[in-house]
Backbone bond lengths (Angstrom), bond angles and torsions (degrees), N, CA, C in turn:
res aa  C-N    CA-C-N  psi(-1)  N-CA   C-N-CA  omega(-1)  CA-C   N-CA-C  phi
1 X - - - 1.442 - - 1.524 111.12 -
2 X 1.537 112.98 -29.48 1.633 103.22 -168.33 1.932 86.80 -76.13
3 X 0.984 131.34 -37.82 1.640 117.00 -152.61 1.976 100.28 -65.96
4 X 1.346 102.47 -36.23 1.827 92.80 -173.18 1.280 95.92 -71.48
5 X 1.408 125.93 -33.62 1.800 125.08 -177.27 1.884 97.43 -50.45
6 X 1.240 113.51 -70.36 1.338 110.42 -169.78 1.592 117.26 -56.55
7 X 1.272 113.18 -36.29 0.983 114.20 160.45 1.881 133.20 -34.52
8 X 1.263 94.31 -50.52 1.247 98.21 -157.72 1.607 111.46 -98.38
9 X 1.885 98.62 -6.07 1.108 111.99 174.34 1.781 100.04 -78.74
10 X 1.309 114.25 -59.31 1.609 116.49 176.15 1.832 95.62 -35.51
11 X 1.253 135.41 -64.78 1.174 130.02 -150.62 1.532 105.24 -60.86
12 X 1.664 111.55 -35.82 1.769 115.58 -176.00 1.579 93.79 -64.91
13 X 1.275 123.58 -40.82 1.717 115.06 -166.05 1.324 96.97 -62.14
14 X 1.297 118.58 -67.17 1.695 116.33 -172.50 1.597 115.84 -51.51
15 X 1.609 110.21 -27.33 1.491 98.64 -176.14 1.553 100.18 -82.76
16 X 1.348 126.27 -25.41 1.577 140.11 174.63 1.463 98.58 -51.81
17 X 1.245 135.74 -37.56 1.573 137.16 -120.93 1.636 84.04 -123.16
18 X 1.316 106.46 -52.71 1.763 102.67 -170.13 1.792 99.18 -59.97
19 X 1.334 117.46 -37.61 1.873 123.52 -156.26 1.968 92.55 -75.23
20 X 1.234 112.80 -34.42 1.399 96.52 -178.22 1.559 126.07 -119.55
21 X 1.460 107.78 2.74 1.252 126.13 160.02 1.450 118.62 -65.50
22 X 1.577 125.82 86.86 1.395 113.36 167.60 1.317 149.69 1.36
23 X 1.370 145.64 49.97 1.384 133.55 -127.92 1.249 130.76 69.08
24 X 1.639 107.81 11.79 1.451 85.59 162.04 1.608 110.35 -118.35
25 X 1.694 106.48 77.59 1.442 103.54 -172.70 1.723 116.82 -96.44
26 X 1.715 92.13 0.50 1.432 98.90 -169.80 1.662 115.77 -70.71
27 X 1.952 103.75 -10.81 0.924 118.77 -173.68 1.536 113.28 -65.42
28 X 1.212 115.85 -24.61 1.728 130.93 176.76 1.320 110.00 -42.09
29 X 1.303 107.38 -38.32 1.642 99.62 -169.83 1.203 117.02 -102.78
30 X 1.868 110.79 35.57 1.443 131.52 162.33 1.527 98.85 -125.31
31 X 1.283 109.14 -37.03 1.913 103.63 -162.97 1.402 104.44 -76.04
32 X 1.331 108.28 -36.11 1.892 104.81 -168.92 1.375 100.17 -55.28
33 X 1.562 121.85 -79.00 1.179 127.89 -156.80 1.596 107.18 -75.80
34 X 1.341 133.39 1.68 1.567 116.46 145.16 0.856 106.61 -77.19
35 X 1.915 138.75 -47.74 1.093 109.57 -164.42 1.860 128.09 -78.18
36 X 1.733 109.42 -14.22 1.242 117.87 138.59 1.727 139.40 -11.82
37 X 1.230 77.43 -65.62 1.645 106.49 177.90 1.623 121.25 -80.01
38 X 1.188 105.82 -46.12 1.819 103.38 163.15 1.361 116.10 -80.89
39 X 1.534 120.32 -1.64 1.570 94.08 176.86 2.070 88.15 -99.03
40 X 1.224 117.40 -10.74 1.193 108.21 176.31 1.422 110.13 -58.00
41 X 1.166 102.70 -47.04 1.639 124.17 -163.99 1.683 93.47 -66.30
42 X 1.201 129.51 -41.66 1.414 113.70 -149.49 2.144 96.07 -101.37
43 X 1.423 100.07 -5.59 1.726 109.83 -172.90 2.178 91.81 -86.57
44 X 1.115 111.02 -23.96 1.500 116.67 165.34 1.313 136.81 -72.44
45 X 1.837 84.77 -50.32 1.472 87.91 153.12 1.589 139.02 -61.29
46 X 0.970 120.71 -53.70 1.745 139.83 143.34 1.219 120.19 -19.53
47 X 1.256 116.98 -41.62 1.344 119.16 166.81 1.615 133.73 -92.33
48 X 1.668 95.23 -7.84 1.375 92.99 171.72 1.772 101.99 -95.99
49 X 1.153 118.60 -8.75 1.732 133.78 174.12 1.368 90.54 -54.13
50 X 1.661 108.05 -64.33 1.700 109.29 -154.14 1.792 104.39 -78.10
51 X 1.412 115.24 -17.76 1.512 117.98 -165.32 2.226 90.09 -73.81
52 X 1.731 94.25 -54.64 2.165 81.75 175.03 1.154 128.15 -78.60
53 X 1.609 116.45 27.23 1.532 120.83 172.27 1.330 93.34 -114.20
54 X 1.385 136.55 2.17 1.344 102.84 163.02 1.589 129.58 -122.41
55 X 1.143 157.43 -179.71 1.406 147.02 -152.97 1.234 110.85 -90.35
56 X 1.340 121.55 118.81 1.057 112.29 170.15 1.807 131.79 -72.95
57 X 1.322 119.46 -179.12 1.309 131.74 173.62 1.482 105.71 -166.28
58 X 1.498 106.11 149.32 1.847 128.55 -177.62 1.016 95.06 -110.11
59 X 1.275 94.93 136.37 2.094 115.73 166.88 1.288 85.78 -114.56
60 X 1.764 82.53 140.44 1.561 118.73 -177.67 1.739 89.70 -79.52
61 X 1.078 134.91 81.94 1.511 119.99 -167.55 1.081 107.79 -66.97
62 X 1.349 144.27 -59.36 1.660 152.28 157.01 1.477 99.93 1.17
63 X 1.494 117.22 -51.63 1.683 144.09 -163.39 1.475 103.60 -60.47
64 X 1.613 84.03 -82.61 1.732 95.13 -172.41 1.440 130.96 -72.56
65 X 1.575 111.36 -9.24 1.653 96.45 177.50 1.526 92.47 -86.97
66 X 1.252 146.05 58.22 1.285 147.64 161.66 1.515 102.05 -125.72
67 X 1.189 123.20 -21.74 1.351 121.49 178.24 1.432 141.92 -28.56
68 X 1.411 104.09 -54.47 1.298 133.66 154.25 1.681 127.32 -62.04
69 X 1.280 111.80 75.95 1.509 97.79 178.90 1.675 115.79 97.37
70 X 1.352 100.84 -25.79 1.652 91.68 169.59 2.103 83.84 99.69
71 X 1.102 116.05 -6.40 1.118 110.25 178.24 1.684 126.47 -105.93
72 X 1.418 125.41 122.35 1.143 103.72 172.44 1.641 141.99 -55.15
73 X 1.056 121.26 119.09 1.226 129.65 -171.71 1.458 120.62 -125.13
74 X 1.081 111.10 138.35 1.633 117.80 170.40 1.323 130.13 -68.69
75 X 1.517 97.99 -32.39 1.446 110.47 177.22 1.588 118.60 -64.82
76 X 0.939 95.31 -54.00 1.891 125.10 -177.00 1.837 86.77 -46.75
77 X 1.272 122.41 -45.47 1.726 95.41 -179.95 1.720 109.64 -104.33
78 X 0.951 129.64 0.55 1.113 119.98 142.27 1.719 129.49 -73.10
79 X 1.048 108.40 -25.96 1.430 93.77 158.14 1.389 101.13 -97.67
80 X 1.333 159.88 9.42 1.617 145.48 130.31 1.510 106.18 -59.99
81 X 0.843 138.15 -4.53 1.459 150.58 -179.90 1.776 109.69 -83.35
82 X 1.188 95.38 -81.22 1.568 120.37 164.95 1.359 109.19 -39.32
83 X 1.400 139.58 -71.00 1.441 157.11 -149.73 1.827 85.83 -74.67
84 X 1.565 128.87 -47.86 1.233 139.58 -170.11 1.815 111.41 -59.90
85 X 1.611 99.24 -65.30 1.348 102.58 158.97 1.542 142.44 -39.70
86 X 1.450 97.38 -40.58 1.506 121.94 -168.12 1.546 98.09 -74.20
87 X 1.694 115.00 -32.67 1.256 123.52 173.90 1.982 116.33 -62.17
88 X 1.249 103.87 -22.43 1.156 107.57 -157.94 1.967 139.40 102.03
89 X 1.423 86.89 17.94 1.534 116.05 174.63 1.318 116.30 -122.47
90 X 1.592 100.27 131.97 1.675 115.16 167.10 1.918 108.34 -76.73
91 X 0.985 97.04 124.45 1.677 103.90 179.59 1.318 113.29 -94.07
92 X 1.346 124.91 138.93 1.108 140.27 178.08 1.874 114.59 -121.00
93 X 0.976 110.73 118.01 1.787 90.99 -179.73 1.565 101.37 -106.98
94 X 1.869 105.73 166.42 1.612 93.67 154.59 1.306 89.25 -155.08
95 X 1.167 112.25 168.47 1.840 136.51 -160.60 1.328 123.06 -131.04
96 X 1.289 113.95 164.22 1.613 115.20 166.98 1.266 103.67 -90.20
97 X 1.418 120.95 147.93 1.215 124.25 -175.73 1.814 107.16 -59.03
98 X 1.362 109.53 -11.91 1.904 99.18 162.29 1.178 134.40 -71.32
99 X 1.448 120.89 -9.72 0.830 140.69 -172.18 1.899 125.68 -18.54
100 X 1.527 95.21 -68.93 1.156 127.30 162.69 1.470 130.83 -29.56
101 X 1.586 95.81 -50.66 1.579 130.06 -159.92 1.720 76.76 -73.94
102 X 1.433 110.37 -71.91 1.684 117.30 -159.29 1.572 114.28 -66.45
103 X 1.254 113.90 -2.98 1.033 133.86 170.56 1.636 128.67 -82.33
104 X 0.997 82.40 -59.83 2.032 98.49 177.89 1.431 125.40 -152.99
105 X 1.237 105.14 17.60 1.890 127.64 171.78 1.788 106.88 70.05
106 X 0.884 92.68 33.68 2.066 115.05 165.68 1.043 113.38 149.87
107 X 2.208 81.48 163.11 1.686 103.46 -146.15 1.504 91.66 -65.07
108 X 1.889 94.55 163.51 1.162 131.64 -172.20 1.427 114.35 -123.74
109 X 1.469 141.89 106.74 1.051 116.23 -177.32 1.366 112.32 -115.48
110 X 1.558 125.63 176.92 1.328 131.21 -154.30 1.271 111.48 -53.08
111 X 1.109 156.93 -6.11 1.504 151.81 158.72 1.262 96.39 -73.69
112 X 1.495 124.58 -61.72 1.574 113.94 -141.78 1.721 88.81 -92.73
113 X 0.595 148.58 55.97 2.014 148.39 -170.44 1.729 83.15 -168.04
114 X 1.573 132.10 -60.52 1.376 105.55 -175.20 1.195 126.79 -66.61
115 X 1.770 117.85 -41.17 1.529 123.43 145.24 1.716 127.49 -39.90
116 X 1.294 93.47 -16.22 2.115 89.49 163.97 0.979 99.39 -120.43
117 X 1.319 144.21 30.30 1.419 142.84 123.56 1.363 125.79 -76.13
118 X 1.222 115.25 -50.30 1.581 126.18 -160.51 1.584 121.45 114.76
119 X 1.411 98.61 -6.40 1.739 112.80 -162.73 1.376 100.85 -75.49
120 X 1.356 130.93 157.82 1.278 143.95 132.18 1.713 125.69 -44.98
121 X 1.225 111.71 89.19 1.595 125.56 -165.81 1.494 110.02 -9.65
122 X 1.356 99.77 -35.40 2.094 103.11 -168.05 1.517 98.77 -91.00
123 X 1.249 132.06 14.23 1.292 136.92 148.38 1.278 129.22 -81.00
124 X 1.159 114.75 -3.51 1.302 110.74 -163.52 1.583 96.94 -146.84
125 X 2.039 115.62 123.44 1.541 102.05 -172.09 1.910 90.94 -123.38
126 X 1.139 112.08 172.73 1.739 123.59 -178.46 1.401 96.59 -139.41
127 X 1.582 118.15 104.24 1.154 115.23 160.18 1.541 116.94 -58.69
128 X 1.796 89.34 155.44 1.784 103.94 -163.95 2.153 90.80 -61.16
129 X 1.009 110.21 158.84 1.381 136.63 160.87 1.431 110.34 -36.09
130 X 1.389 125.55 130.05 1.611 122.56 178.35 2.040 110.65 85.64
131 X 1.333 82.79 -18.79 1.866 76.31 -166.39 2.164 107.12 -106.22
132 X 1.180 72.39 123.41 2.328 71.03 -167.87 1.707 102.47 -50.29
133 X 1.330 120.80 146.62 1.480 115.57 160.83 1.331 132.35 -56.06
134 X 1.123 104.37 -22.29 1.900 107.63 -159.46 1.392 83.71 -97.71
135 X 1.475 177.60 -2.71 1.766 106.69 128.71 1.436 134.48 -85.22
136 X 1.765 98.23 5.68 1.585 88.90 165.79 1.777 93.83 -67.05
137 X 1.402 119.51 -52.34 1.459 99.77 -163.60 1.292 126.53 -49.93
138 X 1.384 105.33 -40.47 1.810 114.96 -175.96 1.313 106.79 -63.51
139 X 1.730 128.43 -36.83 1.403 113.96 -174.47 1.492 123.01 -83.74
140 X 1.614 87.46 -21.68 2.094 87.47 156.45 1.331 116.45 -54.81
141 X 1.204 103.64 -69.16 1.315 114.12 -178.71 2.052 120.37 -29.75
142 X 1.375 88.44 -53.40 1.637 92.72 165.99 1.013 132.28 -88.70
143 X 1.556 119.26 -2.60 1.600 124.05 173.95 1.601 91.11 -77.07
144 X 1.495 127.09 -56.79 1.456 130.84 -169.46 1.379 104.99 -85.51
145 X 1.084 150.99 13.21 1.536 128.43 176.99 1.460 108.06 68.42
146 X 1.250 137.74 33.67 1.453 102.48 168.63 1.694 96.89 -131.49
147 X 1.489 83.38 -172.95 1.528 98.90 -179.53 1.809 113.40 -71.68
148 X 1.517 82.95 -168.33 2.039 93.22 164.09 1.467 115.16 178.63
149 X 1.598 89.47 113.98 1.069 111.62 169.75 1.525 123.01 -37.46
150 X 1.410 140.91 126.99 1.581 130.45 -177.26 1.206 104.52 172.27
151 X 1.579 133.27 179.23 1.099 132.65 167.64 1.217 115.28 -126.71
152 X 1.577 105.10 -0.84 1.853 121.32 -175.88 1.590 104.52 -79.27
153 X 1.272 122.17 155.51 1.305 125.43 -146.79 1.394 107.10 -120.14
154 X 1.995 89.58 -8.84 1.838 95.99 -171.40 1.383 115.38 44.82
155 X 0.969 130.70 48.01 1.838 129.56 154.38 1.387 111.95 -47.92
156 X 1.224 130.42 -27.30 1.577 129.26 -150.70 1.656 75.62 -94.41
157 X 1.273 136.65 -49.70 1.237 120.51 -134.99 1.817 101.90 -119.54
158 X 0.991 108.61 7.45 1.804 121.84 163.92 1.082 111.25 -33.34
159 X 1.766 135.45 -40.68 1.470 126.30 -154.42 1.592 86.26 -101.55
160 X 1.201 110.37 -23.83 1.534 94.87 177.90 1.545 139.65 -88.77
161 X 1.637 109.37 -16.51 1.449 127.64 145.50 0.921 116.88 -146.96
162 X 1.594 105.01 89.50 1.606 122.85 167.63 1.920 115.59 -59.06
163 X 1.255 108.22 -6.11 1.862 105.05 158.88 1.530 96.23 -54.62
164 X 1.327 145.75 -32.22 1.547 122.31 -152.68 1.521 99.48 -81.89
165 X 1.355 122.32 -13.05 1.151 118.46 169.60 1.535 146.24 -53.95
166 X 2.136 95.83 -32.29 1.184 129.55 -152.32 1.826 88.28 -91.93
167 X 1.182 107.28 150.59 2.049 110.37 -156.87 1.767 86.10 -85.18
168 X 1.489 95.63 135.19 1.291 85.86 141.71 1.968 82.32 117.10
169 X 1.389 123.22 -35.84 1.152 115.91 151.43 1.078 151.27 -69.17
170 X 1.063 123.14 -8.65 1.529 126.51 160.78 1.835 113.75 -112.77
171 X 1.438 101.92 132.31 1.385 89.67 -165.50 1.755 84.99 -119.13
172 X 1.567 99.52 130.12 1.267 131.41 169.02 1.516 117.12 -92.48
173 X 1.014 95.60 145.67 2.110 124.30 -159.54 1.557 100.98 -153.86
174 X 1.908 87.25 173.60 1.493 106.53 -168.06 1.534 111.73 177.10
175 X 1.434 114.38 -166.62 1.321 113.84 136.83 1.359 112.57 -150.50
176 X 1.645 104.56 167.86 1.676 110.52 -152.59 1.549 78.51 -121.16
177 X 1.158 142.14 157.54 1.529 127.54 139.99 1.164 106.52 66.39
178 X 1.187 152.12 19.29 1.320 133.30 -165.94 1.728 114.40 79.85
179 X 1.531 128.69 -3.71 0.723 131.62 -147.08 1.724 115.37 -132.81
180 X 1.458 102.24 114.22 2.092 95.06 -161.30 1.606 80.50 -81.14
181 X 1.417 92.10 146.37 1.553 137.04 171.85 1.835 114.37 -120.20
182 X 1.143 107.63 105.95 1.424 107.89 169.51 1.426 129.40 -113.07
183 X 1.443 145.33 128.23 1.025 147.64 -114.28 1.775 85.33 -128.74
184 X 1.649 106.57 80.38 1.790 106.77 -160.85 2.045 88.09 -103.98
């Protein structure tokens, strides 16, 4: 974070320097677009500062784009996405490698599913083909401490992380009315 800061501070001096330096306006058509570019650079940086200061949580994604209607939808976790953030959580999703298929009738892989989310690609993982999501999800979940969003109850996988038991880790959702409800 300090290098785009300096950056973009050098670029305000030079764009400062060309506007009141006598003739030296030719300098503009170096200062604008660095300093363009480093405050881009340093508004990314800043935000990935503020994105690991806050708590995370995993969406059962497989889970929640069913939310709506019993149907998979894209929308339905982007606004669980949104509603999550707005709460004060960085979201992370992960999927069955069908994801895609139930989604938009082919596979999808982690760029193009985090780009139709909004996510940052390393937010978002697709287990390989053949292998169920939920203990990659559950052992994230317990390698990092956080919760997970879902409505699945994991019965199959109870003896193997009995934390899903303990209140307060699994966070349950829906909608009532047209209206998502999350159980924060």
């Amino acid at each position: 974070m300090i290098a785009p800061l300096v950056l973009l501070l050098l670029s305000v001096a030079g764009l400062l320097c060309a506007l009141l330096i006598p003739g030296a306006t030719d300098w503009l058509l170096l200062a604008v677009p660095s300093a363009l570019a480093s405050l881009i650079l340093w508004l990314k940086a800043l935000g990935r500062v503020v994105a690991a200061e806050l708590p995370w949580v995993i969406l059962d994604g497989s889970n929640v784009m069913h939310w709506r209607d019993d149907t998979p939808q894209i929308e339905t976790l982007r606004e669980v996405i949104v509603a999550l953030e707005r709460a004060g959580f960085a979201p992370g999703v992960v999927f069955d490698a069908n994801a895609g298929y139930k989604l938009v009738g082919h596979y999808l892989d982690n760029r193009k599913l985090a780009a139709a989310l909004g996510l940052p690609e390393g937010r978002v993982m697709i287990v390989p083909r053949g292998e169920p999501a939920d203990p990659t999800l559950l052992a994230a979940a317990r390698d990092h401490g956080v919760r997970i969003v879902t409505n699945d109850k994991f019965r199959d996988w109870a003896d193997s992380f009995p934390e899903i038991a303990t209140a307060g880790t699994l966070i349950r959702g829906g909608y009532r009315g047209g209206q998502l409800w999350l159980d924060l």
